[in-house]
C-alpha positions as CSV (number, residue, x, y, z in Angstrom):
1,X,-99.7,27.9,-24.1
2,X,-99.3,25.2,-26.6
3,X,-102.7,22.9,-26.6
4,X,-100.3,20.0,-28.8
5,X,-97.7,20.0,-25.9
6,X,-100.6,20.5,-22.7
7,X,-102.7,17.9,-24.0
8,X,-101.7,15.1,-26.3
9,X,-97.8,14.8,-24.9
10,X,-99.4,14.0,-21.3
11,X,-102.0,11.7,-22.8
12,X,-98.6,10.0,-24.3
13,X,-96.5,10.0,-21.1
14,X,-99.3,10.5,-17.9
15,X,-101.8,8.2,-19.0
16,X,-99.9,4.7,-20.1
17,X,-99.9,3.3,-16.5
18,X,-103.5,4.1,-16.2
19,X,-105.1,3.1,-19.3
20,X,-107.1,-0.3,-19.1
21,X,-109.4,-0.9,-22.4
22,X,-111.9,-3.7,-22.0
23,X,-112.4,-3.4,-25.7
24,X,-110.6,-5.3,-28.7
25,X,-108.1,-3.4,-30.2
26,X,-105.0,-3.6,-28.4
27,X,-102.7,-5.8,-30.0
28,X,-100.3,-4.5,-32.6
29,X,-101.5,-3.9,-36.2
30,X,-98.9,-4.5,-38.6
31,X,-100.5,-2.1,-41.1
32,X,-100.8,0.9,-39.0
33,X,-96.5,0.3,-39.4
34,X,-95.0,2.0,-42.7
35,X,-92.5,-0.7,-44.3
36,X,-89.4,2.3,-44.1
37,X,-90.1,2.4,-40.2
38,X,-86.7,1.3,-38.0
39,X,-88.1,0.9,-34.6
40,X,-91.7,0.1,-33.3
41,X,-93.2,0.1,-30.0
42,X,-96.5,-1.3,-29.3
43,X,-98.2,-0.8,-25.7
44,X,-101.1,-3.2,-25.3
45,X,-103.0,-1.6,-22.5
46,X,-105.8,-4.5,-23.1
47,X,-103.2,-7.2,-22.5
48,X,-101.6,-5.6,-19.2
49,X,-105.0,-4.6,-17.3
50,X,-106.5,-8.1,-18.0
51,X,-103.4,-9.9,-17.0
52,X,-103.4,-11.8,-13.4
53,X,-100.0,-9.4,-12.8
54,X,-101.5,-6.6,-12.8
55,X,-105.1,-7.1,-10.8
56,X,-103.4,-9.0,-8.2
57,X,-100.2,-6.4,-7.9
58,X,-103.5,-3.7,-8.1
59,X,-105.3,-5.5,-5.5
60,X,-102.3,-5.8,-2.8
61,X,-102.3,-2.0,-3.4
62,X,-98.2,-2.2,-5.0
63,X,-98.8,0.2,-8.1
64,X,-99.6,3.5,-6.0
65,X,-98.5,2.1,-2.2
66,X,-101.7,2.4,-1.1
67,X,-102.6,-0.3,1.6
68,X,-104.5,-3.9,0.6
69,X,-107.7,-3.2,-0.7
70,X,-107.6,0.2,-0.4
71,X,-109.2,0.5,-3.8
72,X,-111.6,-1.7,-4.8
73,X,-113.1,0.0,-7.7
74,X,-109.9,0.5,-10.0
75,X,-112.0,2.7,-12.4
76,X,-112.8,5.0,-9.2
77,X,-109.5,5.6,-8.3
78,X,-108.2,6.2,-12.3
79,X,-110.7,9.5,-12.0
80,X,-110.1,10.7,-8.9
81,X,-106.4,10.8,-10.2
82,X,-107.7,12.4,-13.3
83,X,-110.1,14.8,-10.9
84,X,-106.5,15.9,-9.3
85,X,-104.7,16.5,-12.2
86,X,-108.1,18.6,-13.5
87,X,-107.8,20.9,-10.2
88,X,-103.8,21.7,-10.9
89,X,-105.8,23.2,-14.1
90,X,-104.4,19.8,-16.5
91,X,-107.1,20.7,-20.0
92,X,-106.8,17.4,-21.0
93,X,-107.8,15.5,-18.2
94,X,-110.6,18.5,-17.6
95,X,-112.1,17.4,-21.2
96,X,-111.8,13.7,-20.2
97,X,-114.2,14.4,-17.0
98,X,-116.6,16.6,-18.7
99,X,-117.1,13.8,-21.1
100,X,-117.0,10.9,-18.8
101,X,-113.9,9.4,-21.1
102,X,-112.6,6.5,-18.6
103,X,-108.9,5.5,-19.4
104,X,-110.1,1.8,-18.0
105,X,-112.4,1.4,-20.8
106,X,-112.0,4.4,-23.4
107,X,-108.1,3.9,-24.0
108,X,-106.8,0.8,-25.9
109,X,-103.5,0.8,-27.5
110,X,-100.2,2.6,-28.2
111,X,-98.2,2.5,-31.3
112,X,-94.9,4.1,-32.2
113,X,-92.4,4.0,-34.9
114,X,-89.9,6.2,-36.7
115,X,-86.3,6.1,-38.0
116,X,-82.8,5.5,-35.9
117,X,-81.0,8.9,-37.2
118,X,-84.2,11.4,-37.2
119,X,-85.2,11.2,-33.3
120,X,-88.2,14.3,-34.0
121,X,-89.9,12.0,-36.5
122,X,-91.1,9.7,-34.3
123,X,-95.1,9.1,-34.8
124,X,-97.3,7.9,-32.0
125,X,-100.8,6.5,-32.7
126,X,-103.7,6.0,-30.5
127,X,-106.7,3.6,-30.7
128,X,-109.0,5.3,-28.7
129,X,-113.0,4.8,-27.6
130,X,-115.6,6.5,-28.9
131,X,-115.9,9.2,-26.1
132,X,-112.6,10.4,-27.3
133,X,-114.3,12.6,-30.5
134,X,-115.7,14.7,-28.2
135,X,-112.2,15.4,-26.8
136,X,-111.0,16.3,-30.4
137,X,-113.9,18.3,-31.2
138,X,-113.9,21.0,-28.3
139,X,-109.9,20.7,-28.5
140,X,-110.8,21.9,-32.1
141,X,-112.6,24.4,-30.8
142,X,-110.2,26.3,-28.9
143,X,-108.8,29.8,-31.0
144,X,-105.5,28.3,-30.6
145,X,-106.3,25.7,-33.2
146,X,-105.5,25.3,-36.9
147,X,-106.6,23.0,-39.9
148,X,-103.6,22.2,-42.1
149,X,-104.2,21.0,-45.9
150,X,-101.0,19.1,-46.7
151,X,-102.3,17.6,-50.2
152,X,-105.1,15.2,-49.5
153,X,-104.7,15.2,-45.8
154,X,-106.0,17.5,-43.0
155,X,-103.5,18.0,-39.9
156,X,-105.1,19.5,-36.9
157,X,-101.7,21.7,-34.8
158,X,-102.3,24.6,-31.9
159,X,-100.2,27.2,-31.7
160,X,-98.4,28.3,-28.9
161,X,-97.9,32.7,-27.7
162,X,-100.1,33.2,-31.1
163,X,-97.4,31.8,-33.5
164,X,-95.2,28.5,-32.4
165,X,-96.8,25.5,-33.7
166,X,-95.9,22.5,-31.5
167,X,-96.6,19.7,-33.4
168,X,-99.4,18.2,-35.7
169,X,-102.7,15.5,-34.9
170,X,-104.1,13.2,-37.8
171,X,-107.4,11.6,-36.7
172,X,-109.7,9.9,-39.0
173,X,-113.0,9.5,-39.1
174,X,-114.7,7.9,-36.4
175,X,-115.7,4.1,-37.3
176,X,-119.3,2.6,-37.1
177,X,-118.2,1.9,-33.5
178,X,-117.6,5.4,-32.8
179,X,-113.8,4.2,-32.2
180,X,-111.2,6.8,-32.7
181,X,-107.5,6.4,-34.4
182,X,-105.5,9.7,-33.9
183,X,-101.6,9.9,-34.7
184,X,-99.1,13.0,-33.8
185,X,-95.7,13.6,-34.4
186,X,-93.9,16.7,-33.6
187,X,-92.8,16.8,-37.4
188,X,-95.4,17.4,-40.5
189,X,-93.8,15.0,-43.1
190,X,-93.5,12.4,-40.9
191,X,-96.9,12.4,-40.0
192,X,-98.3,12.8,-43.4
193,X,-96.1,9.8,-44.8
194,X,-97.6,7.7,-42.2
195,X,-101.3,9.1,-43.3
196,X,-100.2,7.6,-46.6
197,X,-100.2,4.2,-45.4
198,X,-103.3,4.1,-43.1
199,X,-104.4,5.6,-46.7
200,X,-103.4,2.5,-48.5
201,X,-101.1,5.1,-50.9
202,X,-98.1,3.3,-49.1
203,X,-96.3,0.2,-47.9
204,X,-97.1,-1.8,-44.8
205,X,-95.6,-3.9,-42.7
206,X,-98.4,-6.1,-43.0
207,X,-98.0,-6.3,-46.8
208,X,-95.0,-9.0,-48.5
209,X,-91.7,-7.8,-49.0
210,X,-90.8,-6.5,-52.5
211,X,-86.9,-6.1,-54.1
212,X,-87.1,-2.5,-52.7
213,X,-87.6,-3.4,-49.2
214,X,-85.1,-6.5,-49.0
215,X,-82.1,-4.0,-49.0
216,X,-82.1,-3.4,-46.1
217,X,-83.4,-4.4,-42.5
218,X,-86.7,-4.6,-42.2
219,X,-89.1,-5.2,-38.9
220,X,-90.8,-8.1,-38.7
221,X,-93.1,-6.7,-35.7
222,X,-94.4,-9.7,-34.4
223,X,-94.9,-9.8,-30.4
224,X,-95.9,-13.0,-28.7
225,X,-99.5,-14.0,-27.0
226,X,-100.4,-12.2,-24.5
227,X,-97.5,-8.8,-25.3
228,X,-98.4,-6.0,-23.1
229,X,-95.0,-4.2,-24.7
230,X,-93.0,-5.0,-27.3
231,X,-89.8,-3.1,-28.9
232,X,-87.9,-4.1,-32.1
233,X,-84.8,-1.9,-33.8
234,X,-84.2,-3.1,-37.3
235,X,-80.4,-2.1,-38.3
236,X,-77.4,-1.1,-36.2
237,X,-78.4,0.5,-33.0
238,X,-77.3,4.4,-32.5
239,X,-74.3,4.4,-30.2
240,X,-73.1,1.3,-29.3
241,X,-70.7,1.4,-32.4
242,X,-68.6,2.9,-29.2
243,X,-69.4,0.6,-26.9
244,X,-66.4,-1.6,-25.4
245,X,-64.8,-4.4,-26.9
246,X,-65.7,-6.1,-24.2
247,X,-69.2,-5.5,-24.8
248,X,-68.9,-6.3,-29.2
249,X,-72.5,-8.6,-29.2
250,X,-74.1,-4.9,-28.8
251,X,-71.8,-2.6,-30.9
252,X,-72.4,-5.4,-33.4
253,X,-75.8,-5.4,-33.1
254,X,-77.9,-5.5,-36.2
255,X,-81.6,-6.0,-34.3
256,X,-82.8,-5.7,-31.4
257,X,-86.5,-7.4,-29.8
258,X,-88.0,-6.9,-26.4
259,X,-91.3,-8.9,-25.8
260,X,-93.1,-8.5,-22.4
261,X,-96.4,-10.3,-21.5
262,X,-98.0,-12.6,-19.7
263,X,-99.1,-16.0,-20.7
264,X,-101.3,-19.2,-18.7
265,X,-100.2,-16.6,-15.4
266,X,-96.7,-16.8,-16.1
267,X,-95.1,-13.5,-15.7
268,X,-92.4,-13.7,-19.4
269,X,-90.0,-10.9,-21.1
270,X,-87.4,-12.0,-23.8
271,X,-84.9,-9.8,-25.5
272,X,-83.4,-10.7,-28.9
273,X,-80.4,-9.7,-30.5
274,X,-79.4,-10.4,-34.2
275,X,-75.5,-9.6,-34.3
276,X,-73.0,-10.5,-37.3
277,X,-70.7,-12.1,-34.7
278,X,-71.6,-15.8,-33.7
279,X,-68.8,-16.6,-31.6
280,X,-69.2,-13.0,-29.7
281,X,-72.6,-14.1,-28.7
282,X,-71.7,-17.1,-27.1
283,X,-68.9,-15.6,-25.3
284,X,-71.3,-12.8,-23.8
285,X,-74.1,-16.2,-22.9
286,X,-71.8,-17.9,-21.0
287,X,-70.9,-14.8,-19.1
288,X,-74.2,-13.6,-18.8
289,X,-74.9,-17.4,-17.3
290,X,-72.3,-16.6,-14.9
291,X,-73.7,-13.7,-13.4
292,X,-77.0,-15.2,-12.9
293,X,-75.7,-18.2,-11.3
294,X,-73.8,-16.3,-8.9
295,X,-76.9,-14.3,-7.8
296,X,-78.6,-17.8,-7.3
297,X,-75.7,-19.0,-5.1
298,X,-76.0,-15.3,-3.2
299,X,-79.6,-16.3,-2.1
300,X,-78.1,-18.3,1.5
301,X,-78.8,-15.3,4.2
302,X,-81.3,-12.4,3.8
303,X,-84.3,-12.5,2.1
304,X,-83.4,-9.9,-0.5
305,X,-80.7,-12.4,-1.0
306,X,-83.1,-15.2,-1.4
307,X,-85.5,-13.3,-3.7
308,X,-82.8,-11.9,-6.4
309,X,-81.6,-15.8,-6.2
310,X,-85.3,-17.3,-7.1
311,X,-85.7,-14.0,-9.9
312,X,-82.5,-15.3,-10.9
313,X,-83.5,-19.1,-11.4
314,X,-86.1,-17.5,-13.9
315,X,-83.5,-15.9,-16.5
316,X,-82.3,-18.3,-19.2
317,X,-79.5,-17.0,-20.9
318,X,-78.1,-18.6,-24.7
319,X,-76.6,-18.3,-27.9
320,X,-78.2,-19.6,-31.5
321,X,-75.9,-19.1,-34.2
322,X,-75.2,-15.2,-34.1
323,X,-78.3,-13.8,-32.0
324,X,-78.0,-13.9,-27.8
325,X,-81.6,-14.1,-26.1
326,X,-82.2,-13.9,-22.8
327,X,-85.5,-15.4,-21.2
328,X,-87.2,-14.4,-18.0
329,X,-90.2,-16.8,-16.6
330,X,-91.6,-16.4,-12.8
331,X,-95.3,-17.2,-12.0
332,X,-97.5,-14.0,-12.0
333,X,-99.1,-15.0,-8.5
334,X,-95.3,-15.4,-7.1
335,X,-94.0,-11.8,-8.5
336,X,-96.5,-10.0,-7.0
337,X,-96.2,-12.1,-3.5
338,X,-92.1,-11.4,-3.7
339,X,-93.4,-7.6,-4.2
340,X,-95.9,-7.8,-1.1
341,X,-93.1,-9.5,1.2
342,X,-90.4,-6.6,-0.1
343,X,-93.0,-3.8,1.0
344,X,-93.8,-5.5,4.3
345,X,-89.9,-5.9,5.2
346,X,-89.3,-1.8,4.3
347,X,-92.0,-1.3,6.4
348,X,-90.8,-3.1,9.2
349,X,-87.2,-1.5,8.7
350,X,-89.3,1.9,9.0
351,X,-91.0,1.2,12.0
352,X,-87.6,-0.2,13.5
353,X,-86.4,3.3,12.7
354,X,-89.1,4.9,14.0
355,X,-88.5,2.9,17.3
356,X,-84.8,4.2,17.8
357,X,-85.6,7.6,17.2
358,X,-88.4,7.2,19.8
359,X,-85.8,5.7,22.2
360,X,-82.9,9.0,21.8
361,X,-85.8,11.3,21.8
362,X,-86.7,9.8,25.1
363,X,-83.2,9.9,26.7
């Protein structure tokens, strides 16, 4: 069994809607970015587990449909979960309880980035809390493991039925804090360029733009206050060249930026795109600003009706020059209210189920 593919890819994909940091770190360093990359994505697990959305959707009990209240110590319930998973014989999560590594306070951001055309050299990079060394060392300990010298940098990989290396770790020292930065990538070179510029052998996003860079697109990486997740494409985007004619403002695409977060308790996302086509964009605004004032007229009857009419008031749709953005703005407070009315009219549907099949049974 492949320690690279049983531990880190669930810590990747299991633990983003658990972690909540407490410490600094979350938002998005432009220099942990190589200047080549295409895309970014930057998960600020600090930003969403300290926004109003989230400990008021937490506390009416609508991430895991548990009841109201139901858990009042959110760090309790994040290790029972990880107690679970432990007992279905996850390694991971078993190294996480023995050394008391709380994803509310020990995990603190996500980065990835990577090229358009090479899907497998996508790198992902963790800021981690100090409890997280302990992790790497006993991971490190296992027979599975391997150190591998790739000119001045170390890779850490495990291999899988004795021979089948399943992707490569980086992890640097540990700071003063005891804070952690680990990177993997399913690819060696990939990983090792990206050593390079944590390294300060190579380019940054963080650092100007020279001749070489300005030939091409380049990411500018920049979410708003309060991001929880963010997403840019620099160039055209794989794909849509196919798309529709009716649909050109995306198969013309030449960038693309989705910003999530939450600011003063307003609930916001925006999504940019750059296109080369000016008139396009404005076409697809207007008709985008037709279908969201035709869900606002829909809201006259139900109260599904009614909500997607008042999520609809939220969503401004325009065109500047050549790039179409769409805005979304609703109250945090409100979202999670529309969320707790939705659950308590399913449940009443169920129970009005429940009462029918009573009433044949009884007949």
């Amino acid at each position: 069994m492949s320690l690279f593919r049983s531990s880190f890819a669930p810590l990747t994909l299991a633990l983003v809607p658990l972690v909540a940091p407490t410490a600094a770190g979350g938002e998005l360093d432009r220099a942990r970015v190589p200047a080549g990359a295409e895309w970014v994505m930057h998960a600020d697990f600090e930003a969403l587990t300290s926004s109003r959305l989230y400990r008021d959707a937490h506390d009416a009990g609508l991430l895991d449909d548990s009841g109201p209240g139901e858990y009042a110590d959110l760090s309790a319930e994040v290790m029972r979960d990880l107690q679970r998973k432990a007992d279905k014989g996850g390694e991971l999560e078993r190294l996480m309880l023995q050394h008391d590594f709380d994803p509310l306070h020990d995990f603190r951001s996500m980065t990835m980035f990577g090229s358009i055309a090479q899907h497998d050299d996508a790198v992902v990079a963790f800021e981690l809390g100090p409890k997280a060394q302990g992790i790497l060392d006993d991971l490190r300990a296992k027979p599975e493991h391997l150190s591998v010298l790739h000119g001045d940098f170390t890779l850490d990989t495990w291999l899988e039925d004795g021979n089948e290396v399943r992707g490569y770790l980086y992890a640097q020292p540990p700071r003063e804090d005891g804070s952690v930065f680990v990177a993997v990538c399913e690819e060696r070179e990939p990983l090792v360029r990206a050593a390079r510029v944590w390294a300060g052998e190579a380019r940054s996003l963080a650092q100007p733009t020279t001749g070489a860079d300005a030939t091409g697109a380049r990411l500018q990486a920049r979410p708003g206050t309060g991001s929880m997740l963010f997403v840019e494409v620099a160039g055209g985007l794989p794909g849509l060249e196919r798309a529709h004619h009716s649909s050109r403002v995306f198969s013309s695409a030449r960038s693309m930026r989705l910003d999530v977060g939450e600011q003063d308790g307003l609930f916001l996302a925006q999504l940019t795109v750059q296109t080369d086509d000016a008139k396009e964009a404005r076409r697809v605004a207007q008709v985008i600003q037709g279908v969201v004032a035709l869900a606002s007229l829909a809201s006259q009857d139900e109260d599904e009706a009614r909500a997607l009419g008042e999520l609809a008031d939220g969503v401004d749709v325009y065109a500047q020059d050549a790039t179409l953005i769409a805005d979304f703005e609703i109250e945090s407070l409100r979202l999670v209210e529309m969320g707790k009315e939705s659950r308590a009219r399913r449940e009443l549907r169920r129970q009005e189920r429940e009462e029918r099949r009573e009433a044949r049974r009884a007949k």
